[in-house]
N, C-alpha and C positions, 0 to 999 in steps of 0.2 A: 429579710428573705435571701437576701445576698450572699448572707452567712451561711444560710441552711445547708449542713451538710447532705443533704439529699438531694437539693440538686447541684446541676450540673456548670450551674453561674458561681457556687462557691469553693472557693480554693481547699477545700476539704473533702470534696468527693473524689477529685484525681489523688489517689492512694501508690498508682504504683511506682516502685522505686527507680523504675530503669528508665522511665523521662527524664531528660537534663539534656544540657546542650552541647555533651559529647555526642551522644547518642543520632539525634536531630542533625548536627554539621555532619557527620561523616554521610548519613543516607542522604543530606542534601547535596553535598559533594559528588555522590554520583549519578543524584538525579539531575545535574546540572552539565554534565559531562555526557550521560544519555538520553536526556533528552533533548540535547543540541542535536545530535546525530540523527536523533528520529526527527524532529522539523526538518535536519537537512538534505537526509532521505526521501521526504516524505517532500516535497519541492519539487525533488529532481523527479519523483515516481509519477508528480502531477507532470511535467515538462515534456516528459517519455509519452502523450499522450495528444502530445502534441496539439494543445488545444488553442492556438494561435491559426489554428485550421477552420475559423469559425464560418456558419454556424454548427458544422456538422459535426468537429469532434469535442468543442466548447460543451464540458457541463456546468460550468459557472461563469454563464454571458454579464452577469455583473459585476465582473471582480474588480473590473476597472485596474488603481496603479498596484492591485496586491500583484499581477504578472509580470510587474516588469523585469523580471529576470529570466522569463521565457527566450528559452532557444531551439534551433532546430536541434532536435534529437539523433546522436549519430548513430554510425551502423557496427561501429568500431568500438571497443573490442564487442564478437559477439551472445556474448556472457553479461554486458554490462546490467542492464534490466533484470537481468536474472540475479546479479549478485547487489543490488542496490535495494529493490524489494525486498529479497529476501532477508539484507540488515535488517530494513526496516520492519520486517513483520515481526522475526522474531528476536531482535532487539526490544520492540514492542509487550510481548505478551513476558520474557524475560524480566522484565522491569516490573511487573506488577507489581510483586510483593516489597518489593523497594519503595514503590508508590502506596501501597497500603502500608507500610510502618512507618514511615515521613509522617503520614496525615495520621495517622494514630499517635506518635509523641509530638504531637503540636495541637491535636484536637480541643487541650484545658483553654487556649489560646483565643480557640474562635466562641467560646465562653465569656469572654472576662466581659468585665461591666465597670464604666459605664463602655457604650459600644462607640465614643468616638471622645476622647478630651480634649481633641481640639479636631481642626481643618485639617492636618497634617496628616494626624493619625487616623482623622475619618478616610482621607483618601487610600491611607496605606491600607486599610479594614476592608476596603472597597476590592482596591486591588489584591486581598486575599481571597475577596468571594468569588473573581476571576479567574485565579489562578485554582481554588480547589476547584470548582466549578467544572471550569476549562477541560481541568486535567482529566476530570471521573470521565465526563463526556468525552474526552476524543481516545480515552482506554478502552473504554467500555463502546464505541460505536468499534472503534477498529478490531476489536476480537471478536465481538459479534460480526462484523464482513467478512475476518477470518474464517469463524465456522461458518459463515453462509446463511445467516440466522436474520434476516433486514425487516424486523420487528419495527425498526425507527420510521418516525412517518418522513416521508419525501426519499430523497435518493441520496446516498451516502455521497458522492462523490465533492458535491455544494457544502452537506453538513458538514464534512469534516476534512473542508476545506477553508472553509470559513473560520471555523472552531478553533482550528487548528494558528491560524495568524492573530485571534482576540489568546487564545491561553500563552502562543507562547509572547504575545506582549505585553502580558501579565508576570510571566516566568523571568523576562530579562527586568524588570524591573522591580522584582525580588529577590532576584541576582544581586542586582547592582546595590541592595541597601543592607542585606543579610551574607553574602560571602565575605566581606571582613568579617565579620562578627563570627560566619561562623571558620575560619582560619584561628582568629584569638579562642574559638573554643577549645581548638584541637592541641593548642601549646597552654590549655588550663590559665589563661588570662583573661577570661571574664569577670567583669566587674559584675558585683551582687544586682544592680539594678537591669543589666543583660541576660541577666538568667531567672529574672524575675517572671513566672508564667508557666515556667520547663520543670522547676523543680519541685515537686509536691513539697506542700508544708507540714501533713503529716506522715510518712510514706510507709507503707506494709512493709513486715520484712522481707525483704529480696530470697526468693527461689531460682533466681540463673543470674548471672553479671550480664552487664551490656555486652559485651563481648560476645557471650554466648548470646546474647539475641539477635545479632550481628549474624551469627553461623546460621541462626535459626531461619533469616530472611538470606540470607545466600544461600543456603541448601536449596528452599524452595524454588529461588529463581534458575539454580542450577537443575533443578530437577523440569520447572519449564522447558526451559533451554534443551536439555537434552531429549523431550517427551514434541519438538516442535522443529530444530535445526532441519528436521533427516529431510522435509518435505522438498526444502528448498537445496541439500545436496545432493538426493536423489539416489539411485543403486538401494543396495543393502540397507544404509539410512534412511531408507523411507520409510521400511519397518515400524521405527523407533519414533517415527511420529503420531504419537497417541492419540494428541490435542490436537493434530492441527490436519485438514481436510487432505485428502491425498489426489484433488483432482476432480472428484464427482464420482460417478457410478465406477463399477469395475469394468477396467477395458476389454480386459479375459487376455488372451495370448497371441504369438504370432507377428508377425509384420505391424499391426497395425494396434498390439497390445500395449499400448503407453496411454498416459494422463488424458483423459476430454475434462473439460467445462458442463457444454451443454451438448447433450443426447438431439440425434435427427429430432426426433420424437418430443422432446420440449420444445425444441425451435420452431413446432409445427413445418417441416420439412419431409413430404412423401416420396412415394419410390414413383409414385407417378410425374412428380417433379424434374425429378432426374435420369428418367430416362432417356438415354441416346437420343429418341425419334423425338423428344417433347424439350430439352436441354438442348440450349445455345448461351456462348456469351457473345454478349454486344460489347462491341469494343467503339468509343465514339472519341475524336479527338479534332483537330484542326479543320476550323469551318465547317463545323457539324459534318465530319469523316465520319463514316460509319461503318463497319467493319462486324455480322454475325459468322461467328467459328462455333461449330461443331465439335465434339469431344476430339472425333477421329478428327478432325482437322486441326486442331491444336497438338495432334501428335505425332502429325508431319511434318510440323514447324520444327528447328533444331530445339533440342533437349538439353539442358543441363543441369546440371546436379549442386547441391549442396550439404552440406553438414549444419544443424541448427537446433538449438533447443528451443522448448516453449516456454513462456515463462507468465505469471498470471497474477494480478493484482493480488489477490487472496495467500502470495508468497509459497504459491508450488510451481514449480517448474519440472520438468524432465529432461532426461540425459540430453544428447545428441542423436537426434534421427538425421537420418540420410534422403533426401527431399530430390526427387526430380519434375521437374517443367519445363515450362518455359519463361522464360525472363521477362521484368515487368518491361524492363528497358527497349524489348524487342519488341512489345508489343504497342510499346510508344511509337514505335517507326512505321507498323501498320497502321496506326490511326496519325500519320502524318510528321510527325514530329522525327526528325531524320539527326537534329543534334544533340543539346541537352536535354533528357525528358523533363516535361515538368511535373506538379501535382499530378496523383491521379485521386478520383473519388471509386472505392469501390461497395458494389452495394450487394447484398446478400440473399438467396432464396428464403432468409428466413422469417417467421409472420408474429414469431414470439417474445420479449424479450431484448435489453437493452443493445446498440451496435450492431444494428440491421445496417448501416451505412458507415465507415468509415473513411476517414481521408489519408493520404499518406503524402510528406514530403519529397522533393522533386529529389533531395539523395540518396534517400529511401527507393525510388525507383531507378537510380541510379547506380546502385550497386550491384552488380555480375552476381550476388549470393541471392538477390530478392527476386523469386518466385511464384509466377502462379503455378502450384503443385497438382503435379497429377498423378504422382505415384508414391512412397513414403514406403524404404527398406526393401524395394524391390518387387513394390507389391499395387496395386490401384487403391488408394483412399480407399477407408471402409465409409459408409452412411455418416455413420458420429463422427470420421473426421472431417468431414467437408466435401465428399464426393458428390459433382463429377470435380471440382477443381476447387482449390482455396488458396488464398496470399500467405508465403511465410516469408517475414521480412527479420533479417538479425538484427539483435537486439531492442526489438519492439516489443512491448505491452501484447499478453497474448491475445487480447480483445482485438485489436488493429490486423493477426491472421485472418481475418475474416473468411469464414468458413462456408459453402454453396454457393460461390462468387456467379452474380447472373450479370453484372454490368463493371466495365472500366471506363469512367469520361477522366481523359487527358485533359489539363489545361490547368491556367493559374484560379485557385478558388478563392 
């Protein structure tokens, strides 16, 4: 049966000629190169989230020692979030077709029979089914979060965080046994029994060289790339983002016509809500200080302005809006705290939907740019952005803007 060229255990049914171990080392070479970048991305875009805030902004209260490289997240430069996501996302979806032509000329591989000739190579077969595994999953979870599509059961943030440290310690230990090997591919010094698996034994005759399959899976990733870059550069380039979500609904024009997430209206957030006579925020800080402000009374307090864009896990962000409040830092000193602020928690009008509370670091509130807004280009919040008032902190995850802010507690959480 092993022999039967019909299936797919015998070295007779892999026919085409453009498998071999040129082929294979080059696409693994830059999947090794990219997808270093996107773990190391995808790290820092967990850390920006600052889930060392536990329990409130912790989505994966088990991770135990996978955080040990959590830090405070800074506020410096204020682009950083925006342009570290944005690698990552579409570094991400860029990469596909480099990752489906890898697992396509090695596919005879996860065929061969018997399925283990010793320990050795049972383990290494092991650690193949890890890393293809690994890989489909955390591609296919993160472009599905991209378009917004959370078909996966539980919440992406665990899955493909979790996923993401089992694939890629399957990835470095594929690394470490296949980059010689495939280095000796590329200077055509492989020995017959190293390229035993890659080379079909009987091969069709060839209709494009490797080369040309090479262009074929670069065009496409280029043509990714360029149908996905525009979301996260914003302007005119956001046009050219075919593939990739521009935001949510249309914001329409105007002051207040840039990117939302979630609509008043998904967040279950009313106009009865926010009305003047029915909107207050509580401000509560030192030895249960408590502090309700009124719209009109948070805009008697001094006002300051900032320049800031948003930027959003899903890797769209928007330009630079021009943001006026008042400072979180100031409102740390009405609820007591007269030196460094510390934490605050702030928590949201809204009744729908993930980040109805978020926490924010004490130099997060400590920065002269970080904002509770009350005006955006000159104009009062519209509903969808967070009217009467919302956090805009530089260089934060746009989730942590927390948008129909009704509570700020000061203190360490």
């Amino acid at each position: 049966m092993r022999d039967d060229p019909r299936l797919p255990t015998s070295p007779g049914f892999w026919r085409s000629p453009l498998r071999g171990p040129w082929l294979t080392s080059v696409l693994g070479l830059v999947l090794l190169t990219g997808i270093t970048a996107l773990f190391v991305t995808g790290l820092v875009s967990y850390a920006a989230y600052n889930p060392g805030l536990s329990p409130v902004n912790d989505t994966t209260p088990d991770k135990g020692v996978l955080g040990f490289y959590l830090f405070s997240w800074p506020t410096d430069p204020v682009w950083l979030y925006r342009f570290t996501q944005g690698l990552h996302v579409t570094l991400g979806v860029t990469l596909v077709p480099v990752l489906l032509a890898k697992l396509w000329s090695v596919v005879p591989k996860l065929f061969e029979l018997p399925p283990a000739r010793s320990l050795a190579h049972a383990l290494e077969r092991l650690s193949l089914l890890l890393l293809v595994g690994g890989g489909l999953f955390e591609f296919t979870t993160g472009v599905l979060n991209v378009q917004l599509d959370y078909v996966f059961p539980g919440s992406f943030y665990p899955l493909h965080f979790y996923g993401a440290w089992v694939f890629f310690a399957a990835f470095v230990a594929h690394a470490v046994l296949k980059v010689p090997v495939a280095l000796r591919a590329l200077r055509r010094r492989l020995g017959p029994q190293e390229a035993t698996g890659l080379v079909p034994a009987r091969p069709d005759p060839p209709t494009v060289s490797r080369r040309g399959a090479l262009w074929l899976v670069g065009g496409g990733s280029l043509l990714l790339f360029v149908t996905t870059v525009g979301q996260s550069l914003g302007g005119p380039f956001r046009r050219t983002a075919l593939l990739a979500p521009h935001g949510g609904p249309d914001p329409g024009g105007g002051p207040n016509g840039f990117q939302i997430n979630k609509t008043a209206a998904y967040a279950g957030v009313t106009t009865a809500d926010t009305h003047e006579d029915a909107w207050r925020l509580v401000v509560t800080g030192r030895a249960g200080r408590t502090v309700r402000l009124s719209r009109a009374q948070l805009l008697r307090l001094p006002l300051h302005s900032s320049s800031l864009p948003i930027a959003c896990v899903e890797g769209w962000s928007t330009a630079d809006q021009w943001w006026r409040g008042v400072r979180l830092r100031d409102l740390a000193v009405l609820a007591g705290y007269d030196g460094d602020p510390p934490d605050v928690l702030v928590e949201s009008l809204q009744r729908h939907g993930a980040f109805r509370r978020a926490a924010l670091r004490a130099n997060q509130v400590a920065d002269p740019r970080s904002l509770l807004a009350l005006y955006v280009n000159g104009e009062e919040l519209s509903p969808d952005h967070g009217y009467p008032a919302r956090v805009i902190v530089p260089a934060a995850p746009g989730v942590l803007n927390t948008k129909w802010v009704t509570r700020l507690t000061f203190g360490d959480l």
